[in-house]
N, C-alpha and C positions, 0 to 999 in steps of 0.2 A: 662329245659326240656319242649319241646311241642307236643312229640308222643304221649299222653296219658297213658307213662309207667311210672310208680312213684316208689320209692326202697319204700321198708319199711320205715320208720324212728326208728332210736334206742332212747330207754328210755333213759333217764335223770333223774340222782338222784342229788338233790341238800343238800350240805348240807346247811341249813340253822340255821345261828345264832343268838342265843334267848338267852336271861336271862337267867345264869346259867350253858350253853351249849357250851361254844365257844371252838372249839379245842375238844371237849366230844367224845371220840370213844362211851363211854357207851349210852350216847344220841342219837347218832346216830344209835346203833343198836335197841336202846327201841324206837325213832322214826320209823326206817324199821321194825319192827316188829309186832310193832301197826298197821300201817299202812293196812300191807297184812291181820291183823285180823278184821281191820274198813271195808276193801273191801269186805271180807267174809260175817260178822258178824254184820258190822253197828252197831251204837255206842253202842249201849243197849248192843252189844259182846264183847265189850271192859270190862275185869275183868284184875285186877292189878296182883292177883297171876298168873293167867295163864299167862300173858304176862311175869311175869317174871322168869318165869320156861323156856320159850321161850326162853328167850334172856340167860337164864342162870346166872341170878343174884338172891340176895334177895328181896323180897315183897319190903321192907323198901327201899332198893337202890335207887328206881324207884321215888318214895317220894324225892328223895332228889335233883333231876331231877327238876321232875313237882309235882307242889302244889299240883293235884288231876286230877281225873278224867277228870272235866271239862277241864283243864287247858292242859292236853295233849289231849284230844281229836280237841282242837282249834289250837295247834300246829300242829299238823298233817293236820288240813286241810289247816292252813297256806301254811306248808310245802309243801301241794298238789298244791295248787295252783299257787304257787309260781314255780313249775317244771313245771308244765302245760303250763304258758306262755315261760318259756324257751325253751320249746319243741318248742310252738308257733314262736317265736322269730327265731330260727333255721330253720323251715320250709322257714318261708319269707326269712332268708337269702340264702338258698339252692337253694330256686326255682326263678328264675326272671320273670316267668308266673304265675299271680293270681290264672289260672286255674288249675295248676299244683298241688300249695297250698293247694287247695278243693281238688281234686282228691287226697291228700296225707294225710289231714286233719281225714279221717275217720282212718286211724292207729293209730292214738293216743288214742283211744277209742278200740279199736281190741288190743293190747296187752296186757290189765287188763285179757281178754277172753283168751289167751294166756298165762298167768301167774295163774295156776288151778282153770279157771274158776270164775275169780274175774270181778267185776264189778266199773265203774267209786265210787269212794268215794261221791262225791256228791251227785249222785244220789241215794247212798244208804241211806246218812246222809239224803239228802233232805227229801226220804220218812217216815222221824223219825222227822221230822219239829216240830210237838208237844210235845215230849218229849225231844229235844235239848236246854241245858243253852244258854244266848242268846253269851255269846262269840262264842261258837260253830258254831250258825247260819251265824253268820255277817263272818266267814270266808269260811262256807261252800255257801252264795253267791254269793262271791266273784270271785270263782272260775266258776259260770256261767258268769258273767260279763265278766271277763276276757276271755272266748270262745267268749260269743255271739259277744263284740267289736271287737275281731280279725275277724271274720264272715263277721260282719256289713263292715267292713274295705276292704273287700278283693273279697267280693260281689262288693263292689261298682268299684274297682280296676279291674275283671275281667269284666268289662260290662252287668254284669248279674242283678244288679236290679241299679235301680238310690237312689238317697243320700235317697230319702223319702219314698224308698219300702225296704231301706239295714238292719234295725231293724229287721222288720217283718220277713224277708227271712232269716236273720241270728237263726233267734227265733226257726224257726221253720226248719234247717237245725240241729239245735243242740238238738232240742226235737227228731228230726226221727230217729239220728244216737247214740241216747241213749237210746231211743225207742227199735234200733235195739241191742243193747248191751244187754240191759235187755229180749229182748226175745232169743235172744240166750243163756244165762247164763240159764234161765227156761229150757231149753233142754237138754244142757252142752254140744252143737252143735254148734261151731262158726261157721260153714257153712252157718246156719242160718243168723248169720249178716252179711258175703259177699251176700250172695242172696238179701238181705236186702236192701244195698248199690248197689249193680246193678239194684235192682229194681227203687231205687231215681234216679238212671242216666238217665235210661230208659223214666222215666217223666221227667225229667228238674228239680228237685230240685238240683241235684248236675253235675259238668260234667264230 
């Protein structure tokens, strides 16, 4: 595509296979379900009984899953991250225009806001930096890495900044358009993050 008209992109759920889990319907619904209450709730909201009244099992079930708390809330961001680049992945292969890519790039962040008002994982985890185990952390950065490289990658791919300016510009594409996530979620007005994103056009951060 090179009119400037991008589809949406659809979510990607991955199952992903961990110790314990392989083939786990029950895993998989105690992952999805975690999940939508870490995006809410951010980890300090993650409680074992309530997730598992959720999912419709026992407290104990859950245990037998994952070790603890720790231990699933690092899966989950595994998990995130790990669909995030898939999402990623799919984009590049859809679009054969860099520009396209970034112009499509900000929906993957606008569906959390679309799904009752939920917010990227990371940067709910992120802003709990100090009270996260560090398995926790190491997966909830990972999943910036893997944005900001794809960024960095496709910046430089679209002729928008050169090899030595594609960091910075990815850094800071990916701070604005979660910037914008997070102020729209404070409203519980996605309106707000398209206005947001038109506004980054408008100056040249995004095209």
């Amino acid at each position: 595509m090179s009119n400037g008209i991008v589809q949406p992109v659809s979510e990607i759920f991955l199952g992903v296979q961990m110790k314990g889990q392989v083939g786990s319907n029950a895993s998989e619904r105690i992952l999805e379900a975690a999940t939508r209450i870490a995006q809410a709730h951010g980890y300090s909201g993650l409680n074992m009984r309530d997730l598992a009244e959720q999912v419709g099992v026992k407290a104990a079930s859950i245990y037998h899953h994952f070790d603890g708390k720790t231990d699933l809330a690092a899966a989950i961001a595994k998990r995130y991250w790990q669909s995030s680049e898939a999402r990623l992945k799919k984009l590049t292969a859809e679009f054969s225009e860099p520009r396209d890519r970034l112009r499509a790039y900000p929906q993957t962040f606008r569906m959390s806001l679309e799904s009752e008002n939920r917010i990227c994982l990371s940067s709910y985890m992120g802003a709990e930096y100090d009270d996260l185990p560090v398995p926790v952390i190491a997966e909830v950065q990972r999943f910036t890495e893997v944005n900001v490289s794809w960024l960095a990658e496709t910046v430089v791919d679209a002729k928008i900044a050169n090899s030595d300016e594609a960091l910075s510009r990815a850094r800071a594409i990916y701070a604005a358009i979660a910037g914008a996530q997070l102020l729209a979620r404070s409203r519980a007005d996605v309106s707000l993050f398209d206005q947001a994103i038109a506004s980054y056009r408008s100056v040249g951060l995004l095209p």
